[in-house]
PDB file of N, CA, C and O in Angstrom:
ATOM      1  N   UNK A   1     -23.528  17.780  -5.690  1.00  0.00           N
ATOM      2  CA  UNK A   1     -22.604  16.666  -5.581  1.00  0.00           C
ATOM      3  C   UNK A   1     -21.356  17.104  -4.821  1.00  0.00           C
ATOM      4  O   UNK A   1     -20.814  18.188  -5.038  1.00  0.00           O
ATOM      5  N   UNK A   2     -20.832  16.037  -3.735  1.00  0.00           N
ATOM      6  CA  UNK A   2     -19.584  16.931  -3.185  1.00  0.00           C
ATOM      7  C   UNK A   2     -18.536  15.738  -3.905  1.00  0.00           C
ATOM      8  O   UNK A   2     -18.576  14.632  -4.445  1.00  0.00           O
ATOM      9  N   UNK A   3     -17.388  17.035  -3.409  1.00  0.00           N
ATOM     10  CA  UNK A   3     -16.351  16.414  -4.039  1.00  0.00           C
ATOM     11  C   UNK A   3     -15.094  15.926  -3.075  1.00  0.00           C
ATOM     12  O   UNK A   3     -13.984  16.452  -2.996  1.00  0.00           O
ATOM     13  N   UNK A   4     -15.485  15.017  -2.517  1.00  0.00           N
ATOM     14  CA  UNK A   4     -14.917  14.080  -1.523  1.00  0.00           C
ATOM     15  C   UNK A   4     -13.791  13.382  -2.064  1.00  0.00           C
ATOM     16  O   UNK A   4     -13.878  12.528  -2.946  1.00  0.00           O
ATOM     17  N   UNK A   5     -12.369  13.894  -1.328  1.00  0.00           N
ATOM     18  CA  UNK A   5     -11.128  13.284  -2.023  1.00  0.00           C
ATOM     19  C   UNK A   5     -11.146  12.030  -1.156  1.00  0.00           C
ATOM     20  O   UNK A   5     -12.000  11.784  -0.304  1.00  0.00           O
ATOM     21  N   UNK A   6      -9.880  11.104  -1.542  1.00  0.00           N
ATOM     22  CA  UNK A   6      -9.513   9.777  -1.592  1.00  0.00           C
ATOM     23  C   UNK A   6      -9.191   9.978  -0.144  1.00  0.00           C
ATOM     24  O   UNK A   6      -9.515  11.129   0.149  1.00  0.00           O
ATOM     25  N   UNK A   7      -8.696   9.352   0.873  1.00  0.00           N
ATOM     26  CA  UNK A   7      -8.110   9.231   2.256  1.00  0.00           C
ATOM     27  C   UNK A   7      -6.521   9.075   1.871  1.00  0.00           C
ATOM     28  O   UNK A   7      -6.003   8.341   1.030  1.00  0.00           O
ATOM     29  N   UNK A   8      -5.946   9.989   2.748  1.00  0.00           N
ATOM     30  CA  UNK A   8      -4.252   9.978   2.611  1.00  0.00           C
ATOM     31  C   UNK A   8      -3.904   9.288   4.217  1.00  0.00           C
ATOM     32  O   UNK A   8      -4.268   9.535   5.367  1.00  0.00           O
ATOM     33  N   UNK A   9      -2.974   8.278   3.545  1.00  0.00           N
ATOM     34  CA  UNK A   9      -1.863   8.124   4.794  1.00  0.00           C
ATOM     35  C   UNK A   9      -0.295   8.626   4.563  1.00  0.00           C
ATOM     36  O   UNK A   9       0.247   9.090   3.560  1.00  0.00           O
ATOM     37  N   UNK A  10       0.168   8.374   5.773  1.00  0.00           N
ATOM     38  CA  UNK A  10       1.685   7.978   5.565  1.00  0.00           C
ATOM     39  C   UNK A  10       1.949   6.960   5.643  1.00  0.00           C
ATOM     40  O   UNK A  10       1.757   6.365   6.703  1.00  0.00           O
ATOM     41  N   UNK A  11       2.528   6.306   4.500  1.00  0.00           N
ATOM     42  CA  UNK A  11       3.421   5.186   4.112  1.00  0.00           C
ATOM     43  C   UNK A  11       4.857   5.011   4.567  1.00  0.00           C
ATOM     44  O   UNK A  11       5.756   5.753   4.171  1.00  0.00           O
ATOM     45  N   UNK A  12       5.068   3.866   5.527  1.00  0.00           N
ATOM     46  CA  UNK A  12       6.210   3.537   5.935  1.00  0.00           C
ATOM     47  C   UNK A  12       7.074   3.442   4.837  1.00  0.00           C
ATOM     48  O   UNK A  12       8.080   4.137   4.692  1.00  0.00           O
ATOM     49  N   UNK A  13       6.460   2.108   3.645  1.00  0.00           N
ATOM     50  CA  UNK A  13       7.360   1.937   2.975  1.00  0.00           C
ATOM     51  C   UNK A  13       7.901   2.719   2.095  1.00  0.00           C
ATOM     52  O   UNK A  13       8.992   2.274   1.739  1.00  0.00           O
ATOM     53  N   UNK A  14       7.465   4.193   1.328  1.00  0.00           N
ATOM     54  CA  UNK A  14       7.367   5.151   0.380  1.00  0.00           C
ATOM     55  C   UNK A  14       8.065   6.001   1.183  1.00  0.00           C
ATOM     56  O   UNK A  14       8.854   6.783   0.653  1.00  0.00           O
ATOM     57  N   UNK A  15       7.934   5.993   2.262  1.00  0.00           N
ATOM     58  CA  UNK A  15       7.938   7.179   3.129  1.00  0.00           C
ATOM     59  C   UNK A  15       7.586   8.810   2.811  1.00  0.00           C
ATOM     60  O   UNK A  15       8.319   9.792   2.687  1.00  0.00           O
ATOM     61  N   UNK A  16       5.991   8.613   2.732  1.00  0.00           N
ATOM     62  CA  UNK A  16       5.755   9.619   2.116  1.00  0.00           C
ATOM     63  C   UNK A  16       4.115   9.698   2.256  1.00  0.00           C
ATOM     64  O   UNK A  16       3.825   8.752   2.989  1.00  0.00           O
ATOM     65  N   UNK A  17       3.028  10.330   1.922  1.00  0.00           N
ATOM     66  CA  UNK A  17       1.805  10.388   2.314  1.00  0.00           C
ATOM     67  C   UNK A  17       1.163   9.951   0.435  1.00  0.00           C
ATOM     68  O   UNK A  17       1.020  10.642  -0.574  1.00  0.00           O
ATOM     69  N   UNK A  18       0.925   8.441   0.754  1.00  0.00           N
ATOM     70  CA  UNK A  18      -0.541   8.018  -0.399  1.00  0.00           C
ATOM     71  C   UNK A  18      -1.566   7.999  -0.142  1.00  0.00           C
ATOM     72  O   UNK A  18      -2.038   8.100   0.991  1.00  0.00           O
ATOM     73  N   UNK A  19      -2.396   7.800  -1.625  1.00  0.00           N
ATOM     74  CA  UNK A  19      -3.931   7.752  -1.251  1.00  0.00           C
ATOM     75  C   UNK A  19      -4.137   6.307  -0.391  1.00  0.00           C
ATOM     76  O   UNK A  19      -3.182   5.862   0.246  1.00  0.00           O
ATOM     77  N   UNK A  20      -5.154   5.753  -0.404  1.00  0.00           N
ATOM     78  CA  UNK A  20      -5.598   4.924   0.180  1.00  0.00           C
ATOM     79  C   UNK A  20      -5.905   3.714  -1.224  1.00  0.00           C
ATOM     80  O   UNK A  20      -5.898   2.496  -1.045  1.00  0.00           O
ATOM     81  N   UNK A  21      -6.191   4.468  -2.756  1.00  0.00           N
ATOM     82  CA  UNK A  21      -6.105   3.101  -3.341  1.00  0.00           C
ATOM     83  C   UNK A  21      -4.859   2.504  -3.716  1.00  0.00           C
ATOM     84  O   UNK A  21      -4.760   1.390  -4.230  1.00  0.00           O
ATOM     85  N   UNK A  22      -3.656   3.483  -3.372  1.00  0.00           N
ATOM     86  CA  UNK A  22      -2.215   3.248  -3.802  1.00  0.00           C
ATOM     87  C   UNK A  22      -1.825   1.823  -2.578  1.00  0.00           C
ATOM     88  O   UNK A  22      -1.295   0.716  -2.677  1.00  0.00           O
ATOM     89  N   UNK A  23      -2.403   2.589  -1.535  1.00  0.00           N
ATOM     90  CA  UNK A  23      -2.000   1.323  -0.426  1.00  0.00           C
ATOM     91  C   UNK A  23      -3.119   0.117  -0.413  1.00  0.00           C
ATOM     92  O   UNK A  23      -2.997  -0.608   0.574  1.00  0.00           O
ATOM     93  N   UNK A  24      -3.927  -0.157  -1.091  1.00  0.00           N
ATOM     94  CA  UNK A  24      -4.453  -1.413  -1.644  1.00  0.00           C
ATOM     95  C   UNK A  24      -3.895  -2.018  -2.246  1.00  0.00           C
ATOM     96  O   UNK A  24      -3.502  -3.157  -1.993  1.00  0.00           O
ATOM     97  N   UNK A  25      -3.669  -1.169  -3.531  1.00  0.00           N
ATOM     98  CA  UNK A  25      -2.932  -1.890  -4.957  1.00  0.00           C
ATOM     99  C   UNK A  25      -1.708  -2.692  -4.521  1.00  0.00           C
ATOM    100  O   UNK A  25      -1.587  -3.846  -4.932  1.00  0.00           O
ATOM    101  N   UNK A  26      -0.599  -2.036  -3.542  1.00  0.00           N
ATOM    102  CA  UNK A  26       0.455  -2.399  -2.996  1.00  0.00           C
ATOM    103  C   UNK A  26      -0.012  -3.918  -1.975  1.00  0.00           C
ATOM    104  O   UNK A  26       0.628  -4.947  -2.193  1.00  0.00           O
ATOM    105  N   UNK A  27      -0.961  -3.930  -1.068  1.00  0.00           N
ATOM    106  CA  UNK A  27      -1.570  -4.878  -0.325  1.00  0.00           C
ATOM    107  C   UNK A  27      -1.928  -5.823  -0.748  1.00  0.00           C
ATOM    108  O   UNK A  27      -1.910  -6.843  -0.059  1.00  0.00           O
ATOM    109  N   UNK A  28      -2.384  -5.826  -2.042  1.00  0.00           N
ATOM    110  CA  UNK A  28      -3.228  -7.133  -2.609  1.00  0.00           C
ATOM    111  C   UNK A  28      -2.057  -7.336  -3.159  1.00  0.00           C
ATOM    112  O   UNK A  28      -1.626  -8.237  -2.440  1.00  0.00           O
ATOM    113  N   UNK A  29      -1.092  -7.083  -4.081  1.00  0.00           N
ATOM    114  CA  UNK A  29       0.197  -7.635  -4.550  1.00  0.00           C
ATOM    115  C   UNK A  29       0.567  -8.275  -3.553  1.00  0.00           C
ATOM    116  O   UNK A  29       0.239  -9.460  -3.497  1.00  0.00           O
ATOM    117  N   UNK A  30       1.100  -7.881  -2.824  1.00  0.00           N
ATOM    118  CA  UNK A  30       2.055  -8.325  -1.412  1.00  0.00           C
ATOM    119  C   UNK A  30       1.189  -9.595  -0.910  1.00  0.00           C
ATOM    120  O   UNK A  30       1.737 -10.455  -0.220  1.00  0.00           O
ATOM    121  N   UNK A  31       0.326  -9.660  -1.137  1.00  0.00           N
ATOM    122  CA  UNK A  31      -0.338 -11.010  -0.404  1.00  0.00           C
ATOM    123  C   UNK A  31      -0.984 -11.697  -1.523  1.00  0.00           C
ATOM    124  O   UNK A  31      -1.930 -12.438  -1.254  1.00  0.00           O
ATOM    125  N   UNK A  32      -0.697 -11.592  -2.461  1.00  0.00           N
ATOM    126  CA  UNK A  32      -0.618 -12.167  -4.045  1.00  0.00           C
ATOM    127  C   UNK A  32      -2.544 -12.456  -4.639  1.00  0.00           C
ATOM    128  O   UNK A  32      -3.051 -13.133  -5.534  1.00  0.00           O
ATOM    129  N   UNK A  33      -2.985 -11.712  -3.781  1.00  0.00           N
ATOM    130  CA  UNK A  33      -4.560 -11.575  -4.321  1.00  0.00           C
ATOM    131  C   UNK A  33      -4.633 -10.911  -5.570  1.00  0.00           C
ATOM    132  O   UNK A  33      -5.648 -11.129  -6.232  1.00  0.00           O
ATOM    133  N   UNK A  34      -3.831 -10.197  -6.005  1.00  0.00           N
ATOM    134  CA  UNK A  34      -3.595  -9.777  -7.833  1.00  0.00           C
ATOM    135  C   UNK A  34      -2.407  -9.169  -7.859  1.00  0.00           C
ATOM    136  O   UNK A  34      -1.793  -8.450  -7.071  1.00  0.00           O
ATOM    137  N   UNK A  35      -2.201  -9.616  -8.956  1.00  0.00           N
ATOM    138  CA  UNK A  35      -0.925  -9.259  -9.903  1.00  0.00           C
ATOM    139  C   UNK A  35      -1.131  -7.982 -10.396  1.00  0.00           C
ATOM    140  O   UNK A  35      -1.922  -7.922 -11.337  1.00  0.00           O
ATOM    141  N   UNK A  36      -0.594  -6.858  -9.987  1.00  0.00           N
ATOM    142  CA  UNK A  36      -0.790  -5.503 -10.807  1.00  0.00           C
ATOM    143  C   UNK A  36       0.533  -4.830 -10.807  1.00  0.00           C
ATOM    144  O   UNK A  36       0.618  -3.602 -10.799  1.00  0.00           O
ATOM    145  N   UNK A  37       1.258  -5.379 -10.814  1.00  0.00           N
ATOM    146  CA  UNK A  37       2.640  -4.678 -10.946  1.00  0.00           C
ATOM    147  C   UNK A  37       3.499  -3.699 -10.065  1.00  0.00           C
ATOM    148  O   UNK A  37       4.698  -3.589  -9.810  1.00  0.00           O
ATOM    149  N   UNK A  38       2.657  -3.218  -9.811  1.00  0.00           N
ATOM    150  CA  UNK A  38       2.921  -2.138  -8.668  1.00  0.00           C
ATOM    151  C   UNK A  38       4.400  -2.269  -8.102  1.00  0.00           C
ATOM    152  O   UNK A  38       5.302  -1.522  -8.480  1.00  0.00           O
ATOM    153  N   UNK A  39       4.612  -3.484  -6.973  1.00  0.00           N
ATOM    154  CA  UNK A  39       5.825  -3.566  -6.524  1.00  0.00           C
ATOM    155  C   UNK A  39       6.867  -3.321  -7.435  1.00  0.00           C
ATOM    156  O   UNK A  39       7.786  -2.688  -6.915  1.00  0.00           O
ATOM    157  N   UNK A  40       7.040  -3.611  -8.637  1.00  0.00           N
ATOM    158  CA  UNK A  40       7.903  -4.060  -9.710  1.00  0.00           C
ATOM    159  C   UNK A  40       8.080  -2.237 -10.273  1.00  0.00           C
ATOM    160  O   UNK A  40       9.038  -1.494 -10.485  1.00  0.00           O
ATOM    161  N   UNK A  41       6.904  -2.135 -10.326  1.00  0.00           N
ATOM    162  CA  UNK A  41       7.244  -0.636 -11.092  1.00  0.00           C
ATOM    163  C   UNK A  41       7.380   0.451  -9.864  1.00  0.00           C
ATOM    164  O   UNK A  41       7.572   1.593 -10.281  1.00  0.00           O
ATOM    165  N   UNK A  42       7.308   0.303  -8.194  1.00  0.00           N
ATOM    166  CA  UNK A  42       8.072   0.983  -6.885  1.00  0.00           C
ATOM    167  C   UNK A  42       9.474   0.940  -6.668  1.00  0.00           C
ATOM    168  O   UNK A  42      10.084   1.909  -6.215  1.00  0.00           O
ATOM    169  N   UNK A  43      10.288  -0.681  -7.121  1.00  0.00           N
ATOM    170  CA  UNK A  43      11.514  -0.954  -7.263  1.00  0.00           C
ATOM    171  C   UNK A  43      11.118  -1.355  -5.703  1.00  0.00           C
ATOM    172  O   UNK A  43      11.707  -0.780  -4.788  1.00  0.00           O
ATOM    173  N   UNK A  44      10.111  -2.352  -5.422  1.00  0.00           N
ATOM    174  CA  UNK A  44      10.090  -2.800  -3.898  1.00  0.00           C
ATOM    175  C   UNK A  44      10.083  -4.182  -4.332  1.00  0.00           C
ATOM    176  O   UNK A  44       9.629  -4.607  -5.394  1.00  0.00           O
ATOM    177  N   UNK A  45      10.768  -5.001  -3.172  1.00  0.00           N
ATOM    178  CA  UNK A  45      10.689  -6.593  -3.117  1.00  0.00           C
ATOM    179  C   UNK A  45       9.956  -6.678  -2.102  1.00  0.00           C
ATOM    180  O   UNK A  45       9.994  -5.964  -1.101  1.00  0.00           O
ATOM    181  N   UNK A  46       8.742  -8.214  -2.496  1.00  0.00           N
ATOM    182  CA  UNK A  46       7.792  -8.151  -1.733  1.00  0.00           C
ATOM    183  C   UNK A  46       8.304  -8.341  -0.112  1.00  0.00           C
ATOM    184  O   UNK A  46       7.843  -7.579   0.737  1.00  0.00           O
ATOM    185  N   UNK A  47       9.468  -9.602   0.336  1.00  0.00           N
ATOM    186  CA  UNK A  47      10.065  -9.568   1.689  1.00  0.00           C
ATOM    187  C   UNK A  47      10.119  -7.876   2.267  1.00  0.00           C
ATOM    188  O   UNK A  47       9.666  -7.630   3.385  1.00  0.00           O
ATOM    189  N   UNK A  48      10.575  -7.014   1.597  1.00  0.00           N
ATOM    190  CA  UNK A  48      11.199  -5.898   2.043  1.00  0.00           C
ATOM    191  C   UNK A  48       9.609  -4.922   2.096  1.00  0.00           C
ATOM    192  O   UNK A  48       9.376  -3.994   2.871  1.00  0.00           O
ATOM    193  N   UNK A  49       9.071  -5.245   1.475  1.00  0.00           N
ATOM    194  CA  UNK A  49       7.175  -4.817   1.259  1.00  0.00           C
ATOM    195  C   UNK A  49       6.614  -5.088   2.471  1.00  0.00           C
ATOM    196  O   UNK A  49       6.241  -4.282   3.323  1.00  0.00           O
ATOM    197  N   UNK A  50       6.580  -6.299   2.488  1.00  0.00           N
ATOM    198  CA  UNK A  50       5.711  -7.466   3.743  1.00  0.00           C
ATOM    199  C   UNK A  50       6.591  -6.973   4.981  1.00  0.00           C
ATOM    200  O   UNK A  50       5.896  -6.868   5.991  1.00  0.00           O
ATOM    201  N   UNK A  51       8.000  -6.625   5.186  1.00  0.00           N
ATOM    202  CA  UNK A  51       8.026  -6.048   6.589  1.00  0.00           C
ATOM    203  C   UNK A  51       7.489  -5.052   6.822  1.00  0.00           C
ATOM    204  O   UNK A  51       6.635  -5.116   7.706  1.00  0.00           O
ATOM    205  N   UNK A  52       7.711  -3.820   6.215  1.00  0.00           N
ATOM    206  CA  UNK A  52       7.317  -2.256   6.247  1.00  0.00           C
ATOM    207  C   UNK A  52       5.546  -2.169   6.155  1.00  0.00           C
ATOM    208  O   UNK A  52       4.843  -1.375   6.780  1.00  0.00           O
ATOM    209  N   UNK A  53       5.190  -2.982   5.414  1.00  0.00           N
ATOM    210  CA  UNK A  53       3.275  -3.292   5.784  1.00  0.00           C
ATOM    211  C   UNK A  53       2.857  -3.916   6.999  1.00  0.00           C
ATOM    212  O   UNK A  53       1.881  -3.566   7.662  1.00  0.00           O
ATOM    213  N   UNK A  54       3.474  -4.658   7.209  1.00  0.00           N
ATOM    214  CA  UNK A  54       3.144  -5.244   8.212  1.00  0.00           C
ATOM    215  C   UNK A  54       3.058  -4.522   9.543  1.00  0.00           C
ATOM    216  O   UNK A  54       2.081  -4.620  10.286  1.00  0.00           O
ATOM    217  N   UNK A  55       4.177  -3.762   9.813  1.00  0.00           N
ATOM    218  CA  UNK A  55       4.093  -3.010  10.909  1.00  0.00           C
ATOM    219  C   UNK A  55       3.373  -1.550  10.995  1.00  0.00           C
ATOM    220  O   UNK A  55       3.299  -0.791  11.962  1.00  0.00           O
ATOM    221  N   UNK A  56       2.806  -1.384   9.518  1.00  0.00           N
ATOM    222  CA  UNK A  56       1.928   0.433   9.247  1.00  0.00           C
ATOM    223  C   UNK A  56       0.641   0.257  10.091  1.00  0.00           C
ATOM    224  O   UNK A  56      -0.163  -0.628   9.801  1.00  0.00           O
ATOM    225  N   UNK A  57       0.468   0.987  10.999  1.00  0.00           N
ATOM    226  CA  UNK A  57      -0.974   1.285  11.739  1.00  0.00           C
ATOM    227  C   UNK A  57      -1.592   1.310  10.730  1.00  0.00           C
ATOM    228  O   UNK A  57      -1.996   0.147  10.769  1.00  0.00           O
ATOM    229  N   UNK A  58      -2.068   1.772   9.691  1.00  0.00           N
ATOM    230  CA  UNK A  58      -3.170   2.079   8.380  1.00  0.00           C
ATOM    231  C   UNK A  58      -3.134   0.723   7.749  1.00  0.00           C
ATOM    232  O   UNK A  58      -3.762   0.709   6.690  1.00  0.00           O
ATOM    233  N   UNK A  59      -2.613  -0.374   8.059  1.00  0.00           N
ATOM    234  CA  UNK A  59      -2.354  -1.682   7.218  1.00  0.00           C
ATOM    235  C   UNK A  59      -3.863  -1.656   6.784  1.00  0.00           C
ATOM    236  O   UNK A  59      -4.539  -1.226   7.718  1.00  0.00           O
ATOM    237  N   UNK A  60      -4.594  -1.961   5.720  1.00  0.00           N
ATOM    238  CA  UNK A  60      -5.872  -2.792   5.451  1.00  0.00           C
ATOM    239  C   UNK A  60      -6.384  -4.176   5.609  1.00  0.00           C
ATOM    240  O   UNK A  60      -7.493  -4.687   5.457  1.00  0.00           O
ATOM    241  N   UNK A  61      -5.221  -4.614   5.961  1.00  0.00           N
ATOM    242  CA  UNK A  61      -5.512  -6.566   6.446  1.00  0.00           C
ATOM    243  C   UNK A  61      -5.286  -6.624   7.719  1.00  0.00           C
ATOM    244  O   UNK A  61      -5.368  -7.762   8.182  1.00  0.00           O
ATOM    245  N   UNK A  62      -5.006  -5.719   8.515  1.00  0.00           N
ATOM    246  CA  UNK A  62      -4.562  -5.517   9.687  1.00  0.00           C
ATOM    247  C   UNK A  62      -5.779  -6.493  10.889  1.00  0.00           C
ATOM    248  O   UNK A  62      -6.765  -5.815  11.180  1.00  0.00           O
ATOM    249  N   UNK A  63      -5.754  -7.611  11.393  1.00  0.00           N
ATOM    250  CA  UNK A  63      -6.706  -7.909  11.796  1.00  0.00           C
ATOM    251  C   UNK A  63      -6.757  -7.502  13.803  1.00  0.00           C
ATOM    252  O   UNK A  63      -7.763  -7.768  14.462  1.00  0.00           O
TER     253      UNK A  63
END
C-alpha cells in the first residue's frame, strides 16, 4: 500500500501552503454549497475570502 500524501498549495488567502481538502472546505463555504464553519473559525469574511479565491491559480471552481 503506498502512502500518498494530500496535494499542498499556496494559499493567497492564509498566506501559507494547505492541503488541498483545507482549500475545498474554504471553497464550498465561500460559495455557500455547505456550511462548515471554517471561515468563522479562520477569522475570514466571505467578501474578503471571495476576492483572495478568486484570483488563486489552484482555485477548484476555477472554470
Amino acid at each position: 500500500m503506498s502512502n500518498k500524501s494530500e496535494e499542498v498549495y499556496y494559499c493567497p488567502l492564509l498566506q501559507t501552503k494547505i492541503e488541498l481538502g483545507l482549500c475545498l472546505d474554504i471553497n464550498y463555504e465561500r460559495k455557500k454549497l455547505f456550511k462548515i464553519g471554517i471561515l468563522e473559525e479562520l477569522g475570514k469574511s466571505t467578501d474578503y475570502t471571495n476576492e483572495k479565491c478568486e484570483k488563486c491559480p489552484h482555485n477548484p471552481f476555477r472554470q
